[in-house]
N, C-alpha and C positions, 0 to 999 in steps of 0.2 A: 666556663667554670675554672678554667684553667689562670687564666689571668686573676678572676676571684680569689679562687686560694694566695695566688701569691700574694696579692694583697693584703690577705689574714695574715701569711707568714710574718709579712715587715711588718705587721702591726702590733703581732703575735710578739718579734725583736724588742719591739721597741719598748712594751711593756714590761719585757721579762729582764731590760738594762735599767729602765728608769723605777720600777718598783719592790726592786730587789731587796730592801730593807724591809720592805711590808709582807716579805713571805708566810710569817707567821699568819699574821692575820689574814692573809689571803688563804693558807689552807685550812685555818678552822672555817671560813666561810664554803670552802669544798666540803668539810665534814658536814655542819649545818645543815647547808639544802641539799644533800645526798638524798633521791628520792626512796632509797632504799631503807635508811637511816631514820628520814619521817615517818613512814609506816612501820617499823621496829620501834621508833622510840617518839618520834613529838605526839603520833596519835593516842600511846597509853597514858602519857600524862596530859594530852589536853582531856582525854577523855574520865582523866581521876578529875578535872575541876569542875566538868560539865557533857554532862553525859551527850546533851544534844548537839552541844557544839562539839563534840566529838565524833558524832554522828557522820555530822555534816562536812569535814574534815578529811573523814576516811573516807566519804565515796568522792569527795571532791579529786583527791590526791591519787586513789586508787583508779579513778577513772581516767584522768587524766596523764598516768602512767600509761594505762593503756592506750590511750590517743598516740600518745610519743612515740611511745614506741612499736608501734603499725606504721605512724608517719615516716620511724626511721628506715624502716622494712622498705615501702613505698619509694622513700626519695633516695636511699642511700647513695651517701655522698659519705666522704673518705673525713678522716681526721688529720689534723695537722700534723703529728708525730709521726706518720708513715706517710702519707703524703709527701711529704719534703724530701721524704726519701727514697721512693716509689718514684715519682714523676720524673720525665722527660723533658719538661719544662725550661728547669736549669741544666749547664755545662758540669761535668763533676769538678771542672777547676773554681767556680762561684757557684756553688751550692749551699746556700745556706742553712744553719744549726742554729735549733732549739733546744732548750735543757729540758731537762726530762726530771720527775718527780714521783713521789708516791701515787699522787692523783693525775698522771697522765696517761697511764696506760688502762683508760677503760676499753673495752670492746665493744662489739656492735656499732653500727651505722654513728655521721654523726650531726646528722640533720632532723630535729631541731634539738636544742640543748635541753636534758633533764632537769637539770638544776636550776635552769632558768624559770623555766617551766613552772616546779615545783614553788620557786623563790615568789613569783607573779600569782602566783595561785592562793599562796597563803599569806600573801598580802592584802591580796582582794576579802579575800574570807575574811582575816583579823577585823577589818574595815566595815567589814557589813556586821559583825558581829559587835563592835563595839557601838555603832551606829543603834542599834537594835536594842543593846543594853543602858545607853543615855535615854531613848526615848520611853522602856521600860522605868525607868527612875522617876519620868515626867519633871525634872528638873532645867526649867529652861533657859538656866543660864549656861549649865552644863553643856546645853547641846550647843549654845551660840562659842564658846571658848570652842569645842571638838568642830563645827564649822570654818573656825578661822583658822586650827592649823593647816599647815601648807604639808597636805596629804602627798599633793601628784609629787613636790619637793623629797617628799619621806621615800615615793615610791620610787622615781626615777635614782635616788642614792643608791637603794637597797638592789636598785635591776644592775646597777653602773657597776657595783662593788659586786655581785656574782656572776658579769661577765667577765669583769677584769677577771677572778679569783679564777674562771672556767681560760681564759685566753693565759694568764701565767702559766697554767698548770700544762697548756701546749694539748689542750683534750677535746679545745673548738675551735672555729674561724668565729671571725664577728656576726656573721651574718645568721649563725645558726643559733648564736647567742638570743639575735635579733628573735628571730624566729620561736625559737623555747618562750619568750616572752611572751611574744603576741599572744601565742596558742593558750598560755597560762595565765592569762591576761581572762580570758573568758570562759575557762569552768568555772569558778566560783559563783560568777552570776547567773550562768546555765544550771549549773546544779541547786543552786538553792530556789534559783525563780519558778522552775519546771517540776521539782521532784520533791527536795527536803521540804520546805517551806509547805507547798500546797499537802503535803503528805503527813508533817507532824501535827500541825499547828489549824487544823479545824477537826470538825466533829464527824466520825466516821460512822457507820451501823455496823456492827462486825460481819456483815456477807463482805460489804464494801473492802473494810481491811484485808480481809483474803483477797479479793479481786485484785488490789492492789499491789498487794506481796508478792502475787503468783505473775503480776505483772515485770514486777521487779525480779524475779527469779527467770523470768524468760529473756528477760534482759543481757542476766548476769551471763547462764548460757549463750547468750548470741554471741558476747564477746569473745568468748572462748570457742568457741564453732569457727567465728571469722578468723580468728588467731591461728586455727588448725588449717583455715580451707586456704588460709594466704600461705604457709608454711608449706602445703602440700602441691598448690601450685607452680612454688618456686624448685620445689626439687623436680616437678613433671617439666619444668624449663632447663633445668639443667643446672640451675642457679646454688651454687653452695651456700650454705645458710649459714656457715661457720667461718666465713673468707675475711669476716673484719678480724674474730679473734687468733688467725695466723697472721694474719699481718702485726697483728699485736705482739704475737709470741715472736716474730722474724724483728723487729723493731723496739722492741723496748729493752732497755739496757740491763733491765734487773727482772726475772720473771715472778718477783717476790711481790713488782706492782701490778701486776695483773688478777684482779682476784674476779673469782667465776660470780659473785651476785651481780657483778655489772652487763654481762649478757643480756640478750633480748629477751631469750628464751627464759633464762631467772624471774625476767621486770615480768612477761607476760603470764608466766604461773603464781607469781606472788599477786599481781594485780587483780587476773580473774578470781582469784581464791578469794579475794578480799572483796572484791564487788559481789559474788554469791555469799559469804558471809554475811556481808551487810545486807544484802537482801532477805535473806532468812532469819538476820537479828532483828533488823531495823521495823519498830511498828510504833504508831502515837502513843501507844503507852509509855515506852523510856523518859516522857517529858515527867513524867513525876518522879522522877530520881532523881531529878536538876536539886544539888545539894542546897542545902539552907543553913546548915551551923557548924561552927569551928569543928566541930567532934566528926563531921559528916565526913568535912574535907581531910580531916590528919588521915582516919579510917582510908581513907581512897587514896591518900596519896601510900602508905604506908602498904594497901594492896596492891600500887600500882611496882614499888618499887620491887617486892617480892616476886611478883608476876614478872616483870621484865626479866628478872635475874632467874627466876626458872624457867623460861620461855629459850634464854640464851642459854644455858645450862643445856637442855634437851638438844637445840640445833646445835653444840659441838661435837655431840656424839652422832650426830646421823650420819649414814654410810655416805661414802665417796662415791660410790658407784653412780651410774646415771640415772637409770630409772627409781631406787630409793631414795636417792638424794632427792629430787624433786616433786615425787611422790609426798612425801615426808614434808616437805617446805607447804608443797598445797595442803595437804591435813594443819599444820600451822596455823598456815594465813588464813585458813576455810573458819577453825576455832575460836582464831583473835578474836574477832567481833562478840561472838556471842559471850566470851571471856569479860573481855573490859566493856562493853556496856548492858551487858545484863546479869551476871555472876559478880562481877565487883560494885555495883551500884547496890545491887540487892546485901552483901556485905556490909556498905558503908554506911545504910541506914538500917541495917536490923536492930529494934528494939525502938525504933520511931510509929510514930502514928505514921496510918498511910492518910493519903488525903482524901477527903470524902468524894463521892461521885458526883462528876459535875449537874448541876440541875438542868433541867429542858431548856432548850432553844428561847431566847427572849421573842417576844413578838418583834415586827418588824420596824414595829414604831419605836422600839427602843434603842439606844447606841451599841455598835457593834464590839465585840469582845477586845482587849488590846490585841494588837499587832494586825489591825485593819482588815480581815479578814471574818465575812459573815458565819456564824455559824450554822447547818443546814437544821 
C-alpha cells in the first residue's frame, strides 16, 4: 500500500501543477457530487419534477451512501493529506507537498471515493430514466438519435472530471477514485431492477403493499443495526472510530476546512434516516403525482424551493452538542421523504382531477401494460 500511495501522491503533484487554472471548475465539481449535498439538495428538486424518479434517486443515493461508507469502516485506508505526512515512506529531506484546499480536509476513511460514487450513480440513473422516458414517448426516431449518442464517452468524462476534481483537492489517491466508481457504477441498476421498478410499476392487492413496506422497513433497520453492530465491534477491538478525524484536525492547515457532515458517523445517520423514510413513504401510489402541466411543475418547484430554505433554516439552529445534533439531523432525514414526495406532490396538484382507478387486469391474450411488465 505503501508504494500505492506514493504513486497517488506524484500523481496527485502532477495534477495539482498541470491543472491549476481549472481550480474553479474543479471545486464546483466537489460541491456538485457532494454526496451530502445531493440528498439536501439534487433529491428535492428532482423530486419537485417527478415524484417517482425522485423516488428512485433517493434510495439509490441513500443507499449507496451507506455502502461507502461501511466499505470505508471495513477497508480503511488513509487519505493523501495526512498520509504524506504521517508516513515513514519518505526522508523528511524529500518529502513531498500537496496543497490543501476547502474540499481537502474531509474526514473519515478514504476508501472508496463518495463523490465518485455518488457522480456513477447518478449517471446510471439519469440514463435509465431517460431511456424509459423516450420509450414512453414511442417515438422511434427519438430513441435511434439517444442510441447513437456516445453515452460510455459522456460517462467516462463526467468519472475523469470528479476524479481529477476529488485528486486536486488532495481528499483521494486514484485508486479509491477507481474504486467510488465501480461501486456506483451498480446501485442504480441494482436499485431499480430489484426494488423501485418491480415495486412501483405493477399492480399490487393492498395486503401485498404492506408485506412489501414492512419489507422495506425491515431493511431500512438492518442497515442501521449493521452500522451499530460494526461501530460496536470496533470499540470491543480497541479500534478508535474517530482516528481519521484527528488526523484531520493534526493536518489540515485551516480547521475552518474541516466541517463535521463529512464524517462517517454523519453519512450513516443521514443515510439510514433516509433509507427508513423512504421506506415508510415510498408506495405505488406516488406514481399518480408524476406532474402533467405547466401549473403542476411552477407549484413544485416553487414548494420545492421553500422547503429547502426552511429545512436549512431549522438545521442552523440545532444544538452542537452530540447526541441533539444528530438526533435532530435523523428526525430531518427520517421527514424528508415523506415531505417532498407525499406533502409537496399532494400540494402541487390540489384542485386537479385525480385519476380514475385503474380497470382489472387484461386477460392474457391481450398486450401487456407499457413498461413491459405484466400486470397480476
Amino acid at each position: 500500500m505503501e508504494l500505492l500511495y506514493a504513486f497517488g501522491i506524484f500523481c496527485i503533484q502532477v495534477i495539482q501543477d498541470k491543472f491549476s487554472d481549472m481550480e474553479w471548475h474543479l471545486d464546483k465539481l466537489n460541491q456538485l457530487y457532494n454526496p451530502h449535498m445531493v440528498l439536501e439538495y439534487g433529491f428535492p428538486v428532482i423530486a419537485g419534477i417527478d415524484s417517482v424518479f425522485g423516488a428512485q434517486m433517493l434510495l439509490a443515493v441513500a443507499f449507496g451512501g451507506w455502502i461507502n461508507t461501511m466499505l470505508k469502516w471495513i477497508l480503511v485506508e488513509d487519505r493523501p493529506y495526512w498520509w504524506v505526512r504521517e508516513t515513514s515512506y519518505y526522508e523528511d529531506s524529500v518529502r513531498p507537498t500537496i496543497r490543501q484546499g476547502p474540499f481537502t480536509c474531509e474526514t473519515g476513511p478514504g476508501s472508496p471515493s463518495g463523490h465518485c460514487a455518488v457522480a456513477a450513480t447518478l449517471f446510471m440513473l439519469c440514463n435509465m430514466w431517460c431511456s424509459h422516458m423516450i420509450n414512453d414517448l414511442g417515438v422511434p426516431r427519438l430513441r435511434e438519435i439517444y442510441n447513437w449518442l456516445p453515452l460510455k464517452t459522456m460517462y467516462f468524462s463526467v468519472m475523469t472530471g470528479v476524479g481529477l476534481a476529488r485528486m486536486y483537492a488532495g481528499a483521494h489517491f486514484p485508486h479509491q477514485c477507481l474504486l467510488g466508481g465501480l461501486v456506483g457504477s451498480f446501485i442504480s441498476p441494482t436499485v431499480c431492477l430489484f426494488v423501485t421498478d418491480p415495486f412501483l410499476f405493477r399492480s399490487w392487492q393492498p395486503a401485498e403493499v404492506k408485506r412489501a413496506v414492512l419489507k422495506h422497513i425491515g431493511g431500512a433497520v438492518a442497515a442501521g443495526v449493521a452500522s451499530l453492530a460494526l461501530g460496536i465491534l470496533y470499540i470491543m477491538m480497541g479500534i478508535d472510530l474517530h482516528w481519521a478525524t484527528r488526523l484531520a484536525f493534526r493536518w489540515c492547515t485551516s480547521a475552518d476546512y474541516i466541517k463535521v457532515k463529512s464524517t462517517p458517523v454523519f453519512a450513516i445517520v443521514q443515510t439510514t434516516a433516509s433509507l427508513l423514510g423512504w421506506a415508510l413513504t415510498v408506495t405505488p401510489s406516488i406514481t399518480k403525482y408524476r406532474f402533467t402541466s405547466p401549473r403542476n411543475h411552477l407549484l413544485a418547484l416553487l414548494g420545492t424551493v421553500f422547503l429547502i430554505y426552511f429545512f436549512h433554516h431549522i438545521q442552523e439552529h440545532i444544538p452542537t452538542r452530540r447526541v441533539p445534533f444528530y438526533a435532530s439531523h435523523f428526525i430531518l432525514n427520517l421527514i424528508k421523504p415523506f415531505v417532498y414526495l407525499r406533502v409537496l406532490p399532494a400540494f402541487a396538484t390540489l384542485g386537479c382531477s385525480r385519476p380514475r382507478p385503474t380497470a382489472p387486469s387484461p386477460p392474457a391474450s391481450q398486450p401487456a401494460p407499457p413498461g413491459g411488465i405484466k400486470e397480476d
